[in-house]
LODRENDO-696433 format. One line per field, with one value per residue: x, y, z of N, C-alpha, C in turn; residue number from 1. Coordinates in steps of 0.05 Angstrom, whole numbers, plus 5000, padded with zeros to 4 digits. Layout:
nxx (X, ...)
nyy (Y, ...)
nzz (Z, ...)
caxx (X, ...)
cayy (Y, ...)
cazz (Z, ...)
cxx (X, ...)
cyy (Y, ...)
czz (Z, ...)
seq (NUM, ...)
! end
This chain:
nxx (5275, 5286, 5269, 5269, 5250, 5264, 5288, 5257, 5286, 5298, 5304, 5278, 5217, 5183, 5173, 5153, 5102, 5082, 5065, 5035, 4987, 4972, 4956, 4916, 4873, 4863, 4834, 4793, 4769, 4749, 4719, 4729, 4735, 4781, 4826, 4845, 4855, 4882, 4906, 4935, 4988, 5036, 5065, 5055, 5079, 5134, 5149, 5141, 5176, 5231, 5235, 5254, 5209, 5192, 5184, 5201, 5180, 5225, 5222, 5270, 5300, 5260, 5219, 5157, 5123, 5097, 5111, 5087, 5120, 5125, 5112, 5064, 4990, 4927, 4878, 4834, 4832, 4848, 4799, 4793, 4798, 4852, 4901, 4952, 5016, 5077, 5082, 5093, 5062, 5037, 5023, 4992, 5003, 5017, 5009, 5034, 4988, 4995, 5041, 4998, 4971, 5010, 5019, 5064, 5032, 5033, 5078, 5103, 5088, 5107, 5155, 5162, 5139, 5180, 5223, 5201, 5210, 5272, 5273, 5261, 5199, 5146, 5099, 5050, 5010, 4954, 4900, 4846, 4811, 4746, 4719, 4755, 4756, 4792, 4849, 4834, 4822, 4869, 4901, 4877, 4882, 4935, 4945, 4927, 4896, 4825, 4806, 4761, 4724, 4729, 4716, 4724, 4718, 4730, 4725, 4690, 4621, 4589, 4632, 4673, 4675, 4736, 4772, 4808, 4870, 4919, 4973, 5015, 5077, 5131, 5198)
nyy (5327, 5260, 5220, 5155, 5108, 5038, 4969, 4919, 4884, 4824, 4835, 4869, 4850, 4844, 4893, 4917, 4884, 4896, 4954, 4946, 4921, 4960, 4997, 4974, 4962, 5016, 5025, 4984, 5004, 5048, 5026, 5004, 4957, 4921, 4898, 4825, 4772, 4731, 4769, 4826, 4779, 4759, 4718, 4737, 4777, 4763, 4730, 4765, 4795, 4758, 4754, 4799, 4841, 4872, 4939, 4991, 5051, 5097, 5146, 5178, 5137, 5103, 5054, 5067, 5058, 5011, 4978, 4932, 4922, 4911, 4865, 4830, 4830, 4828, 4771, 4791, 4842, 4837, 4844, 4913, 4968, 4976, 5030, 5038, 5013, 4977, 4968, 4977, 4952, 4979, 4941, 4933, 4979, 5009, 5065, 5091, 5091, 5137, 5176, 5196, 5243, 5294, 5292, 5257, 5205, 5229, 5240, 5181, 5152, 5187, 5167, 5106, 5120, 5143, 5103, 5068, 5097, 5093, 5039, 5034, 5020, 5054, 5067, 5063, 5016, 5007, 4992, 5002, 5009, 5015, 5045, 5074, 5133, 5172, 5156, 5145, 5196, 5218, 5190, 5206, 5258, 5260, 5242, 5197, 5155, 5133, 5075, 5035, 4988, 4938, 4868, 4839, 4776, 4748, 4788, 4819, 4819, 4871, 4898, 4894, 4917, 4941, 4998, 5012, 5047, 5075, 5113, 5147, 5151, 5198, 5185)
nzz (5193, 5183, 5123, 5096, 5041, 5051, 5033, 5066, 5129, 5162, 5222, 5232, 5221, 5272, 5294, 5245, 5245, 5293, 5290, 5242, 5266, 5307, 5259, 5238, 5279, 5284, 5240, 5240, 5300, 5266, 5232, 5179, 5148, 5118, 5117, 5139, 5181, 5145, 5107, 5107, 5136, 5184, 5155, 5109, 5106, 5119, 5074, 5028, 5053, 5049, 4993, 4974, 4964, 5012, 5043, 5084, 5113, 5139, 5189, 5221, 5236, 5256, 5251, 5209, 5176, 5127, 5060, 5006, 4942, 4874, 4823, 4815, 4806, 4831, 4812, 4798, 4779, 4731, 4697, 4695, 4655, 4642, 4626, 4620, 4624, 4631, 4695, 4768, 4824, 4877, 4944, 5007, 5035, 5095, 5140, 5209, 5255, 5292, 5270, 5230, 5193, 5189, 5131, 5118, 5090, 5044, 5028, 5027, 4991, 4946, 4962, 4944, 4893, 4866, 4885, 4844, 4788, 4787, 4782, 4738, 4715, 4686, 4703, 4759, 4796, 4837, 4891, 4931, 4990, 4981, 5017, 5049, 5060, 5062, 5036, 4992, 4981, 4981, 4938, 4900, 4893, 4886, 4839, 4814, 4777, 4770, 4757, 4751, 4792, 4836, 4867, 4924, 4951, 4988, 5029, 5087, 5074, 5050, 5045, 5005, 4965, 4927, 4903, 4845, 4814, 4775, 4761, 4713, 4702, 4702, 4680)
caxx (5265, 5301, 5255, 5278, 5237, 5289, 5280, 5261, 5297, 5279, 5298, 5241, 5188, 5167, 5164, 5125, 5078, 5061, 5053, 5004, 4969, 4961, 4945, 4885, 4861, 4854, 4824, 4779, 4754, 4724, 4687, 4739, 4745, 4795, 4848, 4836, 4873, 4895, 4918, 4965, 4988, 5059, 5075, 5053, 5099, 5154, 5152, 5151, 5214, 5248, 5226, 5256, 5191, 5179, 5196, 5203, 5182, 5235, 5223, 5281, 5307, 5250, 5193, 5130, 5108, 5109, 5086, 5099, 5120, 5125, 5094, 5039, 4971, 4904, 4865, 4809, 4848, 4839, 4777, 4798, 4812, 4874, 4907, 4992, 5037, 5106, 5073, 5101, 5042, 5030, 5003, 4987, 5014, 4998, 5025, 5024, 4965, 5008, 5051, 4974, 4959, 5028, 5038, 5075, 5022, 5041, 5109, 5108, 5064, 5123, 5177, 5154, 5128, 5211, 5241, 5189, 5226, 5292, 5270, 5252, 5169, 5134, 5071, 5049, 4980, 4935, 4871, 4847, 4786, 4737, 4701, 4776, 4756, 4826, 4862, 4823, 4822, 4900, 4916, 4866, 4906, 4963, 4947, 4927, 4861, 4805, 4808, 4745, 4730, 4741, 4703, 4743, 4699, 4738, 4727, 4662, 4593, 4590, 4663, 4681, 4688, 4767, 4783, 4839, 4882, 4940, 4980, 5037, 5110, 5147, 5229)
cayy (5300, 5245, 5209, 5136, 5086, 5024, 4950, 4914, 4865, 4815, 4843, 4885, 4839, 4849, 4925, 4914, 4876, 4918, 4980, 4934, 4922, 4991, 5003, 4944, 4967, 5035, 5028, 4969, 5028, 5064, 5011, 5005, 4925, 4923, 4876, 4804, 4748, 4718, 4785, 4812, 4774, 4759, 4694, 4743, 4805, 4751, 4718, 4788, 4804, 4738, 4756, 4831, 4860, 4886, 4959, 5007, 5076, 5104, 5167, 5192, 5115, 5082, 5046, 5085, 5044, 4988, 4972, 4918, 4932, 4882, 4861, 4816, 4836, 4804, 4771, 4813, 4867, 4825, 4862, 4939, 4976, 4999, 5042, 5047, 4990, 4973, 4972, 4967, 4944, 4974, 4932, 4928, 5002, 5026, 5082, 5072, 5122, 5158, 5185, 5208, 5273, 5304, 5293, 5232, 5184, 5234, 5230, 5152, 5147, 5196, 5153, 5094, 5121, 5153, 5075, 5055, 5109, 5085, 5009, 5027, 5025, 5078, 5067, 5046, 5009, 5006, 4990, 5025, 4999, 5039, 5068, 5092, 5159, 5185, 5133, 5144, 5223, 5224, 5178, 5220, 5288, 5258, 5243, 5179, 5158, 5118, 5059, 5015, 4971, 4903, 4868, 4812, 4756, 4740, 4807, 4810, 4832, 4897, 4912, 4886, 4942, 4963, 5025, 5013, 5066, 5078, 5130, 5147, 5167, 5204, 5180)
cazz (5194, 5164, 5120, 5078, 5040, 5054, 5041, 5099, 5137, 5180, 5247, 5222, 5227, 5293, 5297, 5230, 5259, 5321, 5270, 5231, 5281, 5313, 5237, 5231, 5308, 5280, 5214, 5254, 5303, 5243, 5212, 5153, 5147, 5093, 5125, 5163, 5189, 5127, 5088, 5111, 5166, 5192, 5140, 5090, 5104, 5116, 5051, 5014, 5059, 5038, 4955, 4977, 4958, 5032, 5037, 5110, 5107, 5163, 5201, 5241, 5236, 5259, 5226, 5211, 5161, 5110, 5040, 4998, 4914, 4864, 4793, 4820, 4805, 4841, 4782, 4805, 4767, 4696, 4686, 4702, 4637, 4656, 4608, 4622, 4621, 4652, 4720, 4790, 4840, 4908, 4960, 5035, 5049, 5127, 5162, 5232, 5261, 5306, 5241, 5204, 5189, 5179, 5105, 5113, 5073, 5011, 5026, 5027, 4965, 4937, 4955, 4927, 4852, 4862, 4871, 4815, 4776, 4792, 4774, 4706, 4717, 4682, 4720, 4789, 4803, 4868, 4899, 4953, 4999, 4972, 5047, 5062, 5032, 5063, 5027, 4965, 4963, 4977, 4923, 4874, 4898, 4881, 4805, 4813, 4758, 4772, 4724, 4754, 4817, 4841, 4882, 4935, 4955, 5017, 5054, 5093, 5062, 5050, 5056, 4992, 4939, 4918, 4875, 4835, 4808, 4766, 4752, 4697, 4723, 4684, 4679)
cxx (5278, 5279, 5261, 5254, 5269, 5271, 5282, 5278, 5284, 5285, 5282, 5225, 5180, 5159, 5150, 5104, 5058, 5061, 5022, 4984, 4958, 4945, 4913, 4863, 4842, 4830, 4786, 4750, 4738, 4718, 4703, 4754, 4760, 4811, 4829, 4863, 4890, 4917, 4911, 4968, 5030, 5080, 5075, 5075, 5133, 5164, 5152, 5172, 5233, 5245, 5237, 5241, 5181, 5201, 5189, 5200, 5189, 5239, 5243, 5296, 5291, 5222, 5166, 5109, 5119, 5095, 5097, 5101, 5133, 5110, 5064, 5013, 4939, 4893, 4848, 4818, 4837, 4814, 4780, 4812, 4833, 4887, 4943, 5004, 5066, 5099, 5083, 5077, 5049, 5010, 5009, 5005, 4999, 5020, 5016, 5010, 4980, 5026, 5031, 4981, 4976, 5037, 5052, 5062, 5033, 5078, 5123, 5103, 5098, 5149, 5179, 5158, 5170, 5225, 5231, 5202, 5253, 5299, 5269, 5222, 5168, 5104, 5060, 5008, 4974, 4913, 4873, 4819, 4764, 4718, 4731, 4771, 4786, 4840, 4860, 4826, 4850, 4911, 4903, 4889, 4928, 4969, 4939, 4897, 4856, 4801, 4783, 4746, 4721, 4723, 4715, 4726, 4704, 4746, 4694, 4638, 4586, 4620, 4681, 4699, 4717, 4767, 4798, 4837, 4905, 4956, 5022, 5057, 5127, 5182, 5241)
cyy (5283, 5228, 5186, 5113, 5059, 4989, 4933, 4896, 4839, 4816, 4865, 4877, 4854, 4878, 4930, 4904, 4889, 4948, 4970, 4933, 4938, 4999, 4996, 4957, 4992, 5045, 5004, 4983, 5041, 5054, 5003, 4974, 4914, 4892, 4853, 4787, 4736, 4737, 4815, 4804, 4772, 4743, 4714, 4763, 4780, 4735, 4741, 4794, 4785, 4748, 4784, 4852, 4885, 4913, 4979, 5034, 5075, 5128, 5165, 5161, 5096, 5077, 5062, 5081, 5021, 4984, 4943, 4923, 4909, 4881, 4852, 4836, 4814, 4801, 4777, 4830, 4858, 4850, 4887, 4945, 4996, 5015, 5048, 5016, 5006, 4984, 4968, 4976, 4956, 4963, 4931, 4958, 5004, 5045, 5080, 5108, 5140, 5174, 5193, 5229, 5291, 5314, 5271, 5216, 5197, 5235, 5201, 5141, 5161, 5171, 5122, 5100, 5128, 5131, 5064, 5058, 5089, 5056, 5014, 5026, 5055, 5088, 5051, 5043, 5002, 5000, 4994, 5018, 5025, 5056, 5085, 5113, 5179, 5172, 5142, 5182, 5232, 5211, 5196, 5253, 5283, 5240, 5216, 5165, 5136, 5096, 5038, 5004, 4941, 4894, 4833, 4803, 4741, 4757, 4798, 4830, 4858, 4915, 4902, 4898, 4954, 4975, 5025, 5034, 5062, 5098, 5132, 5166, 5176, 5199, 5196)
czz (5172, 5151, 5094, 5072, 5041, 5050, 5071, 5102, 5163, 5214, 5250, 5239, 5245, 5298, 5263, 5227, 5281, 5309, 5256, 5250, 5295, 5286, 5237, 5262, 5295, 5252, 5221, 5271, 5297, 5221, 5193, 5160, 5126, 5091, 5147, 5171, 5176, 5108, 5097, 5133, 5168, 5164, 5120, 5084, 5104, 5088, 5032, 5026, 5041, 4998, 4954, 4957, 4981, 5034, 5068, 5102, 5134, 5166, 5213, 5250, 5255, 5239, 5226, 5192, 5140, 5085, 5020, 4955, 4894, 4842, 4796, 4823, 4806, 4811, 4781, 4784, 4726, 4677, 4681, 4671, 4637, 4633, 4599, 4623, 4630, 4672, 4733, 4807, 4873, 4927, 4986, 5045, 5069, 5131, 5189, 5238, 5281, 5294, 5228, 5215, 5195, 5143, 5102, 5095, 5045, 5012, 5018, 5010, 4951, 4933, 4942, 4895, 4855, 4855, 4850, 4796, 4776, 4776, 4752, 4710, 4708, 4696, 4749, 4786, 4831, 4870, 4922, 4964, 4990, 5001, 5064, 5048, 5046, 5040, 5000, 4949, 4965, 4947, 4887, 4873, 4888, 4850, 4803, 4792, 4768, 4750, 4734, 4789, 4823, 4864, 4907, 4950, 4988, 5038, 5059, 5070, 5065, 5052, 5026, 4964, 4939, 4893, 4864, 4812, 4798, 4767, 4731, 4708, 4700, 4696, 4679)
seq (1, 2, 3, 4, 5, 6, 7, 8, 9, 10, 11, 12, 13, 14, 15, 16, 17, 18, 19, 20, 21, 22, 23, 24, 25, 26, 27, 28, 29, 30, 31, 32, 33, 34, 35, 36, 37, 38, 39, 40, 41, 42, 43, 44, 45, 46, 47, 48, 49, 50, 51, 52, 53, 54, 55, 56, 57, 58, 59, 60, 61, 62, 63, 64, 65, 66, 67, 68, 69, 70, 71, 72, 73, 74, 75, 76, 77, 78, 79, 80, 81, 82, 83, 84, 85, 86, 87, 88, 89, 90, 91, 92, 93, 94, 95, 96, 97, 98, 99, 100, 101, 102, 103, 104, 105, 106, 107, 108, 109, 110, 111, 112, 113, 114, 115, 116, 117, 118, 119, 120, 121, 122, 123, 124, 125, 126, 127, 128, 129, 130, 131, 132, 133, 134, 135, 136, 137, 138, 139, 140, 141, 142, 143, 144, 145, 146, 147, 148, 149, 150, 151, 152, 153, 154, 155, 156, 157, 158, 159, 160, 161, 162, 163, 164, 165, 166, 167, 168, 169, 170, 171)
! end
């Protein structure tokens, strides 16, 4: 299995859109209201392509997922006593659900913290809806600490709580 994190491009988009959305369908399904309309949507993944923050995890040379990596941190985060510095931020990772439950999410998580490496980042930060307890007990397995949680005002009621997580990369 050939497996590349690659920045995206934009004859992307559209086959990262109809992943997202199998993604959002499936996570929708089982109750886990994480994502809406506004974040992430199409304008959003396109404007991290154009800033070449958007990133393709490619199976076998096609898309199987997408995440986006980058300094920006919500100001939700302000509060979290985080503990590492020289951060690179993951946000809006999906794998598309017909790719789960292989090993791929720790593969994709891998290749990431690897280009972080590469960039110079000694540490990668996350938040992680906190009712994805997949989400949440992969990213703990995979060394990731618990530094506090966040609470985003423009998901719905009761859907609000994110886990954010760090973890230190060694160079």
């Amino acid at each position: 299995m050939n497996i590349q994190l690659k920045q995206a491009g934009s004859e992307q988009l559209d086959t990262i859109m109809d992943v997202y959305i199998r993604c959002k369908k499936d996570l929708d399904e089982k109750g886990l209201l994480q994502w809406n309309d506004q974040y992430p949507s199409r304008d959003y993944f396109k404007e991290e392509m154009n800033d070449g923050n958007l990133y393709v995890l490619m199976v076998n040379d096609k898309v199987a997922g997408s995440v986006t990596l980058n300094d920006w941190q919500s100001p939700e985060w302000s509060e979290i006593p985080w503990k590492l510095a020289n951060e690179w931020v993951i946000h809006a990772l999906f794998l598309d659900p017909l790719q789960q439950g292989n090993g791929l999410g720790k593969v994709f998580i891998e290749k990431c913290e690897e280009l972080a490496r590469e960039k110079g980042f000694e540490s990668i930060r996350l938040d992680a809806y906190s009712r994805n307890t997949g989400a949440n007990s992969l990213y703990e397995k995979m060394g990731y600490e618990y530094r506090g949680s966040v609470y985003f005002t423009s998901k719905p009621v009761g859907h609000q709580e994110y886990r954010c997580y760090e973890k230190a990369l060694t160079l």
